[in-house]
Biopython code that builds the backbone (N, CA, C, O; Angstrom):
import numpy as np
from Bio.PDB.StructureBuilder import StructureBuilder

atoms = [
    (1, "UNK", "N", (-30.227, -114.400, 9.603)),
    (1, "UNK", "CA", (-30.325, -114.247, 8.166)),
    (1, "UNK", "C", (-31.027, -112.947, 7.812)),
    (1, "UNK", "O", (-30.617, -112.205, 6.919)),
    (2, "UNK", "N", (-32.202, -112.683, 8.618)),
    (2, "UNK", "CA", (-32.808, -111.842, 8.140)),
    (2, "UNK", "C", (-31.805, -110.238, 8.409)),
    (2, "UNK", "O", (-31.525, -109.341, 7.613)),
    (3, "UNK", "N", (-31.488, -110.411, 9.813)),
    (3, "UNK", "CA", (-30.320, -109.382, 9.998)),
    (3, "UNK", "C", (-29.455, -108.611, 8.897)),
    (3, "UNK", "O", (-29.476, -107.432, 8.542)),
    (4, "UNK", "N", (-28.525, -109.934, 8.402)),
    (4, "UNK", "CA", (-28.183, -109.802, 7.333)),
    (4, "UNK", "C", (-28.123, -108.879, 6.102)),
    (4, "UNK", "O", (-27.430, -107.966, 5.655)),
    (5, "UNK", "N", (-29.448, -109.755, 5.725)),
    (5, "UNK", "CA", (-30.214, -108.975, 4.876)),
    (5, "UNK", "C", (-30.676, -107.449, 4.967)),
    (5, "UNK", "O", (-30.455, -106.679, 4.032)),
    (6, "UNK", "N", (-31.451, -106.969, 6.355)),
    (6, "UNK", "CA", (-31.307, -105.800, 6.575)),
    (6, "UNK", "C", (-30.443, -104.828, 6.420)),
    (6, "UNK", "O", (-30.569, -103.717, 5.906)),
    (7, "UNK", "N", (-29.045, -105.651, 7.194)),
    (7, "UNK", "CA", (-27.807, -104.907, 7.024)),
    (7, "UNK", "C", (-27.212, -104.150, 5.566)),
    (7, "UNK", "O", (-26.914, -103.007, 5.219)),
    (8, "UNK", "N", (-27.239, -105.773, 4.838)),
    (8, "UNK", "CA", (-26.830, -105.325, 3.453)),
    (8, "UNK", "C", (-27.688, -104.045, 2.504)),
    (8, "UNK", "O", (-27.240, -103.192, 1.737)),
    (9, "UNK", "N", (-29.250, -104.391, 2.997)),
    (9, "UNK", "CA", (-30.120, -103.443, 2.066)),
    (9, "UNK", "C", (-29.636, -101.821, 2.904)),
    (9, "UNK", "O", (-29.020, -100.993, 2.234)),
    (10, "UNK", "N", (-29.890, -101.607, 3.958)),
    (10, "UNK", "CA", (-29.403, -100.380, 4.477)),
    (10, "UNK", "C", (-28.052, -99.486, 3.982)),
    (10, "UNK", "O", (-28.009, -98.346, 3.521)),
    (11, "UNK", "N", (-26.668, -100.716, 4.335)),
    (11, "UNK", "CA", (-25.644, -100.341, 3.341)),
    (11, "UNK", "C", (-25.257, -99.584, 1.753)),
    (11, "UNK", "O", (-24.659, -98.663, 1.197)),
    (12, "UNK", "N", (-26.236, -100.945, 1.539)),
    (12, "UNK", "CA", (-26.537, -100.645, -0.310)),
    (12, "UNK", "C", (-27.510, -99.436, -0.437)),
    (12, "UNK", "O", (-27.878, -99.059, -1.550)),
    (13, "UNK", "N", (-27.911, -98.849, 0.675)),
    (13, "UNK", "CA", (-28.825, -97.505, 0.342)),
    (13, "UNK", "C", (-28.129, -96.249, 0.810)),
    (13, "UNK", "O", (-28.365, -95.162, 0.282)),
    (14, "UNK", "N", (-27.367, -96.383, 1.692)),
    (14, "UNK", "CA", (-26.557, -95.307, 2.107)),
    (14, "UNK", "C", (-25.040, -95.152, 1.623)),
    (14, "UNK", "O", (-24.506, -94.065, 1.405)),
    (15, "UNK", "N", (-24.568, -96.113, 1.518)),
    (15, "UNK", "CA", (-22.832, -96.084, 1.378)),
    (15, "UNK", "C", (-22.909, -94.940, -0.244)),
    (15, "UNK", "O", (-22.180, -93.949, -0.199)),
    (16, "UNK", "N", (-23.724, -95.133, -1.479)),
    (16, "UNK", "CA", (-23.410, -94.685, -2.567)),
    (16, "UNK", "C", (-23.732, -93.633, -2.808)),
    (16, "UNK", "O", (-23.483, -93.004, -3.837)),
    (17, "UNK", "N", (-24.668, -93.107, -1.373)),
    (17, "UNK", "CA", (-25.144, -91.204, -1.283)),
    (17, "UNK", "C", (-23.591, -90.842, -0.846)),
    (17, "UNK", "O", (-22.882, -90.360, -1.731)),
    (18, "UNK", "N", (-23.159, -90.996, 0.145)),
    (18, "UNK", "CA", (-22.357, -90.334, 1.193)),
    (18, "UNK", "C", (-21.360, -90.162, 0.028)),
    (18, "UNK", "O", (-21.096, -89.037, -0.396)),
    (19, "UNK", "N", (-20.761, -91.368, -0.533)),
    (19, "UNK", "CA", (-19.428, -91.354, -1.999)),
    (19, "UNK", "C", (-19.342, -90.197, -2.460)),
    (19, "UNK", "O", (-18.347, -89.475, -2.524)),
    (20, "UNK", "N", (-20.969, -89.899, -2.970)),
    (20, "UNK", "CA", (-20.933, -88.880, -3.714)),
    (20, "UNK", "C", (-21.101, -87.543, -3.472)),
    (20, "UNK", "O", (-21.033, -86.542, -4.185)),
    (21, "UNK", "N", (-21.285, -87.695, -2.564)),
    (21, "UNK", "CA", (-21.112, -86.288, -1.570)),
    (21, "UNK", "C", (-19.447, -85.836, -1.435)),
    (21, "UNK", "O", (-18.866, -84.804, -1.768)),
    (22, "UNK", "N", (-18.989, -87.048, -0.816)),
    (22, "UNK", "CA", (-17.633, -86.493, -0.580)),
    (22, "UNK", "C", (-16.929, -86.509, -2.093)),
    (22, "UNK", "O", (-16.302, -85.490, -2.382)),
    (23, "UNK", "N", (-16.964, -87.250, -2.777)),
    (23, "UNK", "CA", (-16.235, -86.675, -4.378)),
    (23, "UNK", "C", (-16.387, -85.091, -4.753)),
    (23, "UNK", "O", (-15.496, -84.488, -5.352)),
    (24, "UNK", "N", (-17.709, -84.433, -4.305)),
    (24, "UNK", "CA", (-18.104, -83.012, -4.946)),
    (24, "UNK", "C", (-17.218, -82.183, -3.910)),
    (24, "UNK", "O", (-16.580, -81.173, -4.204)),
    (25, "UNK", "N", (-17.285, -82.797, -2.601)),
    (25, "UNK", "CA", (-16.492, -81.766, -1.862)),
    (25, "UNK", "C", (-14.968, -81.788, -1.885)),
    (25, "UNK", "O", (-14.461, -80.761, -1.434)),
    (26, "UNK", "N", (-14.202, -82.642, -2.270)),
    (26, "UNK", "CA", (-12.736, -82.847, -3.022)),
    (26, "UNK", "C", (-12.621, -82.287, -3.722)),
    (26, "UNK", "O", (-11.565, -81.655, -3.768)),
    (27, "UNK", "N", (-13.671, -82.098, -4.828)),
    (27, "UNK", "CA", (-13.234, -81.802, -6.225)),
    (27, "UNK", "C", (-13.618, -79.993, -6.060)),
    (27, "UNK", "O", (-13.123, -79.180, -6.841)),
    (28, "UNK", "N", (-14.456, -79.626, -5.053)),
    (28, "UNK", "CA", (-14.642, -78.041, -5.426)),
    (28, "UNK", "C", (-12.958, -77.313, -4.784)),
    (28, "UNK", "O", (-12.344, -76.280, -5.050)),
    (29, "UNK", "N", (-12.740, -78.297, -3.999)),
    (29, "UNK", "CA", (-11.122, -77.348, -3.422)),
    (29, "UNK", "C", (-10.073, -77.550, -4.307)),
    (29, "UNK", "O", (-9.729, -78.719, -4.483)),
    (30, "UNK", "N", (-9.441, -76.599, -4.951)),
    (30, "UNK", "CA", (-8.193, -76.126, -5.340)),
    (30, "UNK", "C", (-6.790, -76.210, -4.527)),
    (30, "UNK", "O", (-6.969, -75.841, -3.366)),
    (31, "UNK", "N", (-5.843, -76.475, -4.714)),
    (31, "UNK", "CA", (-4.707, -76.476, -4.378)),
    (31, "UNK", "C", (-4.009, -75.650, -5.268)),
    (31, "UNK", "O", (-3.973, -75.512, -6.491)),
    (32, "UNK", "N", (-3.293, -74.978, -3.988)),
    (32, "UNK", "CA", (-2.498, -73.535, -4.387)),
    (32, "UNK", "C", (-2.024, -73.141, -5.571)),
    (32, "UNK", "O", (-2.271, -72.111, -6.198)),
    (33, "UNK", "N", (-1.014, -74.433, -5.943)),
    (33, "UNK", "CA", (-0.421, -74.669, -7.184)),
    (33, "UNK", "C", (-0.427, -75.391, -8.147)),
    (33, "UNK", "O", (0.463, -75.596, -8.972)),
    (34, "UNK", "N", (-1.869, -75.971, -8.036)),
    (34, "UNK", "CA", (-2.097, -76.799, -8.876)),
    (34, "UNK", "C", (-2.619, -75.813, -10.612)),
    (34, "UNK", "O", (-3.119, -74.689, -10.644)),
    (35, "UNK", "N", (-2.363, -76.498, -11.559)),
    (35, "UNK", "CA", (-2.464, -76.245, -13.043)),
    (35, "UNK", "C", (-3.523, -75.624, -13.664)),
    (35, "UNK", "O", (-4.430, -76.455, -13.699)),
    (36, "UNK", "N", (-4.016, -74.200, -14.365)),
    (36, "UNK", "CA", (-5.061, -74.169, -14.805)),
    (36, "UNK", "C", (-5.400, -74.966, -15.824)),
    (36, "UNK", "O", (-4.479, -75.639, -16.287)),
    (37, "UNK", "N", (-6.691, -75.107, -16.410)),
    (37, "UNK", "CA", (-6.848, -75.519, -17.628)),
    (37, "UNK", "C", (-7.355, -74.523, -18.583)),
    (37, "UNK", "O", (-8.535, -74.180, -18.507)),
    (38, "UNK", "N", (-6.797, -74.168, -19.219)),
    (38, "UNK", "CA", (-6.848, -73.001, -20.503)),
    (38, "UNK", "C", (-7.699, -73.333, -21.796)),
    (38, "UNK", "O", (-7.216, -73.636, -22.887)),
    (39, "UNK", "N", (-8.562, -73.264, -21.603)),
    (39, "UNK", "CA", (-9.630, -73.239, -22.548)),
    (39, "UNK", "C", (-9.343, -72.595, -24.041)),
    (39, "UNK", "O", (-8.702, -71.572, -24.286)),
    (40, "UNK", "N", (-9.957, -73.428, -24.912)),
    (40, "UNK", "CA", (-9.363, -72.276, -26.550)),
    (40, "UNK", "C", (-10.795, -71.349, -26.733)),
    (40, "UNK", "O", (-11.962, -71.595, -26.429)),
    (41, "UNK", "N", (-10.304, -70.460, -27.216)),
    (41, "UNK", "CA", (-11.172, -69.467, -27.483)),
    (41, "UNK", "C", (-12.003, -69.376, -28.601)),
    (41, "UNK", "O", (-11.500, -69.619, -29.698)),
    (42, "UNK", "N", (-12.992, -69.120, -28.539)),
    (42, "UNK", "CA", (-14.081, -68.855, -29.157)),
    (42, "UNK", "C", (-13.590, -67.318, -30.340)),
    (42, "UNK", "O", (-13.572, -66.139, -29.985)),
    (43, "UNK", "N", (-13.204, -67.932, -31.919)),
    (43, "UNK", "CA", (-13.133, -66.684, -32.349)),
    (43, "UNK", "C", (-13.723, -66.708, -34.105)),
    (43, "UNK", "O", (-13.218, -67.333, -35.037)),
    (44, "UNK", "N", (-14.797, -65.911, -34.127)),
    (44, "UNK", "CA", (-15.225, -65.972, -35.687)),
    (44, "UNK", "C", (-14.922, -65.064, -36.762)),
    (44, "UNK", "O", (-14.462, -63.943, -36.548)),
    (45, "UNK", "N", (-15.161, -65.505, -37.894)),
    (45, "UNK", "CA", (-15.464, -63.699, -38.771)),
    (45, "UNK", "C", (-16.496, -63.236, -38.977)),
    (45, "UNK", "O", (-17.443, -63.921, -39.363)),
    (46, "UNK", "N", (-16.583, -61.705, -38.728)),
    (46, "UNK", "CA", (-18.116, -60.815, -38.942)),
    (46, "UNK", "C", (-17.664, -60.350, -40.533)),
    (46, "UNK", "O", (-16.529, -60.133, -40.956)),
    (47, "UNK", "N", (-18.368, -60.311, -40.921)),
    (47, "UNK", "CA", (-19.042, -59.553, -42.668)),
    (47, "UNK", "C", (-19.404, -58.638, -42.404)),
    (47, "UNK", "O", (-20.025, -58.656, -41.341)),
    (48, "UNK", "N", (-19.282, -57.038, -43.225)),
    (48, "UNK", "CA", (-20.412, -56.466, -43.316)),
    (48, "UNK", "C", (-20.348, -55.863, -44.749)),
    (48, "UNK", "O", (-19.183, -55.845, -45.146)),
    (49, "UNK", "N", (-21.035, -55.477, -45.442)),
    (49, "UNK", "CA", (-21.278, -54.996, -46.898)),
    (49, "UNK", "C", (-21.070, -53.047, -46.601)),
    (49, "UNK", "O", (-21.627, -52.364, -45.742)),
    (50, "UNK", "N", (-20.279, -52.703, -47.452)),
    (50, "UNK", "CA", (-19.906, -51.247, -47.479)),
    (50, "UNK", "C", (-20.157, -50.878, -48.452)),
    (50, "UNK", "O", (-19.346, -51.492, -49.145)),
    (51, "UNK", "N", (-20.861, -50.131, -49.272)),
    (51, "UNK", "CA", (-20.824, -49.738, -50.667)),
    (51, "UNK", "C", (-21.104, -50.795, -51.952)),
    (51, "UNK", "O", (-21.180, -50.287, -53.071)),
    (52, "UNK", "N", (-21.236, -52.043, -51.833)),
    (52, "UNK", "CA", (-21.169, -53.124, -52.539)),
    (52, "UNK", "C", (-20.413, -53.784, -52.389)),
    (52, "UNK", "O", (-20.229, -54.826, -53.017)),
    (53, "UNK", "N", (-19.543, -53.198, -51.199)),
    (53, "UNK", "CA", (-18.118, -54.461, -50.721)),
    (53, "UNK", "C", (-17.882, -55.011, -49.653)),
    (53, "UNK", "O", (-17.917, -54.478, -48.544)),
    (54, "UNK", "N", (-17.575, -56.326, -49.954)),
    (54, "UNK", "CA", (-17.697, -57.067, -48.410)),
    (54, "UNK", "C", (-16.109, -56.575, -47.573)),
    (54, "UNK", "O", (-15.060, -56.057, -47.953)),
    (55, "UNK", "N", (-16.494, -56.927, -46.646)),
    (55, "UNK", "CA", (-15.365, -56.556, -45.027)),
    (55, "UNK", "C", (-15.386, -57.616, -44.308)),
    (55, "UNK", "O", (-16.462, -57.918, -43.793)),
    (56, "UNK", "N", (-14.492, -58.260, -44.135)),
    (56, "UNK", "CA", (-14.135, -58.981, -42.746)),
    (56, "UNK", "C", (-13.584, -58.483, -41.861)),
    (56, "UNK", "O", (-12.736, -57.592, -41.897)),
    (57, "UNK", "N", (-14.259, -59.311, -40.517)),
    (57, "UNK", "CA", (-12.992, -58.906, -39.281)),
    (57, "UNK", "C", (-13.117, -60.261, -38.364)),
    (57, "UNK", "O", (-14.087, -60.988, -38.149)),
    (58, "UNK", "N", (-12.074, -60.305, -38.012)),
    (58, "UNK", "CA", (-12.036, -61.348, -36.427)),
    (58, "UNK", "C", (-13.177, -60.413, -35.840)),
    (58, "UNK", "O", (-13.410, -59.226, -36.065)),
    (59, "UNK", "N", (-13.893, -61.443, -34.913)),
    (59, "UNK", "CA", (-14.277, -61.184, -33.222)),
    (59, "UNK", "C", (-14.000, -62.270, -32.656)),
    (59, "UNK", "O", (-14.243, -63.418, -33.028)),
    (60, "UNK", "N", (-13.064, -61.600, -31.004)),
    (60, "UNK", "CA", (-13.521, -62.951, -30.252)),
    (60, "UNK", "C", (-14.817, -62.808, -28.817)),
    (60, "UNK", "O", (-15.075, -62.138, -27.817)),
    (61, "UNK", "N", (-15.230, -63.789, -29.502)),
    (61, "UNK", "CA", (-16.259, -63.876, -28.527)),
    (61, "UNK", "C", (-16.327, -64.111, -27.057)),
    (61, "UNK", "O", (-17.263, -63.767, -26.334)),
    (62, "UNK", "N", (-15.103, -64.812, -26.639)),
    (62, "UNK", "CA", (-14.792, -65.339, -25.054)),
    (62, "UNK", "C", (-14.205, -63.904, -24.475)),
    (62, "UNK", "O", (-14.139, -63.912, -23.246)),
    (63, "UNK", "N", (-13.773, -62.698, -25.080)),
    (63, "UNK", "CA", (-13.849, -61.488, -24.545)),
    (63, "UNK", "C", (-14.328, -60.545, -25.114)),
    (63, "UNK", "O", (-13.899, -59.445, -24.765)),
    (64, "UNK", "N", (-15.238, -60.584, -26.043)),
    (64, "UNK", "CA", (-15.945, -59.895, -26.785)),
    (64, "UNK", "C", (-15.415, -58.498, -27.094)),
    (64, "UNK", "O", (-15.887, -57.391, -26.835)),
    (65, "UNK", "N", (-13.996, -58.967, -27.892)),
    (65, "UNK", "CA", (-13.284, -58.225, -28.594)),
    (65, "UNK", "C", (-13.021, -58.092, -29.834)),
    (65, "UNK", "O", (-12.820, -59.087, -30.530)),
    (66, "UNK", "N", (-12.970, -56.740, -30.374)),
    (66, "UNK", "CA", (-12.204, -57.162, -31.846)),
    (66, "UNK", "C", (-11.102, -57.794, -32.057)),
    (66, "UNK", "O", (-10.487, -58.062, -31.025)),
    (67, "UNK", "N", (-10.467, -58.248, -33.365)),
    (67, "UNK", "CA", (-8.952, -58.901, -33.125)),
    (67, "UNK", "C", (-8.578, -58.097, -34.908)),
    (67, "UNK", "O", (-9.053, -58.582, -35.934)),
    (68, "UNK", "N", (-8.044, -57.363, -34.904)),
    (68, "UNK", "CA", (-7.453, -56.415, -36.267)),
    (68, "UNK", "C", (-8.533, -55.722, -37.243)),
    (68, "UNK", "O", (-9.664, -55.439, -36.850)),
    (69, "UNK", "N", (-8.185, -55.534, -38.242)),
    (69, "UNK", "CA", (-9.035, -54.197, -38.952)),
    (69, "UNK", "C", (-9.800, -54.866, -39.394)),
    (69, "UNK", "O", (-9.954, -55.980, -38.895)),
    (70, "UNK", "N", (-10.679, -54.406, -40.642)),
    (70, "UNK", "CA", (-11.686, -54.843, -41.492)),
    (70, "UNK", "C", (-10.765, -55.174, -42.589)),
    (70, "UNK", "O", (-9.656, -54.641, -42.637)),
    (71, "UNK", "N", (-11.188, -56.093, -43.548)),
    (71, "UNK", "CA", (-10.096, -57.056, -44.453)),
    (71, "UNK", "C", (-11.109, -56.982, -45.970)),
    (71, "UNK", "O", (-12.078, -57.722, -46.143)),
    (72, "UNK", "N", (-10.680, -56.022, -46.891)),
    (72, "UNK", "CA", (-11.372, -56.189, -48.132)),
    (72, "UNK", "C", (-11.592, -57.498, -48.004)),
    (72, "UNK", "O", (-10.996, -58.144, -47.142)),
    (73, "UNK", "N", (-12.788, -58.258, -49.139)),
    (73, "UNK", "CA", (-13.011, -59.783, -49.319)),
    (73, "UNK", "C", (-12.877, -59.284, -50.761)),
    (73, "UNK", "O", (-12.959, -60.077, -51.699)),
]
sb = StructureBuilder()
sb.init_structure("model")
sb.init_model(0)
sb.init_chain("A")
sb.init_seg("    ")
for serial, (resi, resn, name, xyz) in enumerate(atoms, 1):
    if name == "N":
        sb.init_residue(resn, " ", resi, " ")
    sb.init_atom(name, np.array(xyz, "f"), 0.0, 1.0, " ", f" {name:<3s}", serial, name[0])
structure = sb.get_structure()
């Protein structure tokens, strides 16, 4: 009985490290052709005041680019 018992507590302390070990090492490998996932981009409008007049523009931020001119408001 007591065996048992040992057995099971040892089990129940090791089996749910090792799991999770091997899940992280599955999941860091890629396969050749497997699918990206394409993220949406991060894109706002900047303001700035010219003379008493406002300006817009796109930026995107995920390439920290402009995206077209300045836009009377």
């Amino acid at each position: 009985m007591k065996s048992k018992f040992l057995l099971m507590v040892i089990l129940g302390t090791v089996l749910p490290f090792n799991s999770g070990v091997l899940a992280v090492e599955k999941g860091d490998k890629l396969e050749p052709n497997s699918p990206l996932i394409e993220r949406a981009k991060i894109v706002e409008w900047r303001f700035k005041t010219v003379d008493g007049k406002v300006y817009k523009r796109l930026f995107d931020y995920t390439n920290q680019k402009w995206i077209g001119d300045w836009l009377k408001v």
